[in-house]
N, C-alpha and C positions, 0 to 999 in steps of 0.2 A: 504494500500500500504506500509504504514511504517512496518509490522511485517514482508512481504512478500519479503520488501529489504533487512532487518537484517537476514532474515534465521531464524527466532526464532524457537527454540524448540517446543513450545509451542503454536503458533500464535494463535491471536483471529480474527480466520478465521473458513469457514463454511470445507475448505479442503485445504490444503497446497497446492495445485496447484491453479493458480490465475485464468486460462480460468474455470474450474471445480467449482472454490469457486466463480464467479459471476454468470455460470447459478445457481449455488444451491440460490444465492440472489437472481435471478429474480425471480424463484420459488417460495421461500419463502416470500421476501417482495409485490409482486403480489398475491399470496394467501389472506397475512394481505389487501391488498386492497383490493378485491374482499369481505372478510368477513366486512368490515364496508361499502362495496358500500350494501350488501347486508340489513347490520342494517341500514343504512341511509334509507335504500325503506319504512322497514317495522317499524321503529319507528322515530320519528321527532326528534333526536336530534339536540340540537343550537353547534354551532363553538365549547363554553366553555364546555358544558357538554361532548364534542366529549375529549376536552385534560383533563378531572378530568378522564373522563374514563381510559383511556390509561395511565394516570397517577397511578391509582391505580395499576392498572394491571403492570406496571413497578415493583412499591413498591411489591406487591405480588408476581411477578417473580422471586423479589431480594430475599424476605425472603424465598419463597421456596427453592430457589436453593443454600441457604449457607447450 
């Protein structure tokens, strides 16, 4: 909401329009949940291995993308 009140140039948004930029979230982060309801079925992860996973994967996202 804070880039979307400044008018940023650049916002770290999914679409400079706010109605536009929350379906593309519900999209998106509804997918991400759909993909771990789907690993949760078919392998046992615990609570902690659920956040080392997505943890790396943050770190990996990050070094990818510089």
């Amino acid at each position: 909401m804070n880039n979307y009140l400044k008018a940023a140039p650049e916002p770290a948004l999914f679409h400079p329009q706010l109605f536009a930029d929350l379906i593309i979230g519900v999209g998106f982060y509804g997918g991400w949940g759909f993909a771990w309801w789907l690993a949760f079925r078919w392998f046992r992860f615990s609570v902690a291995e659920a956040f080392i996973v997505t943890g790396i994967q943050g770190i990996f996202f990050r070094v990818v993308a510089q």
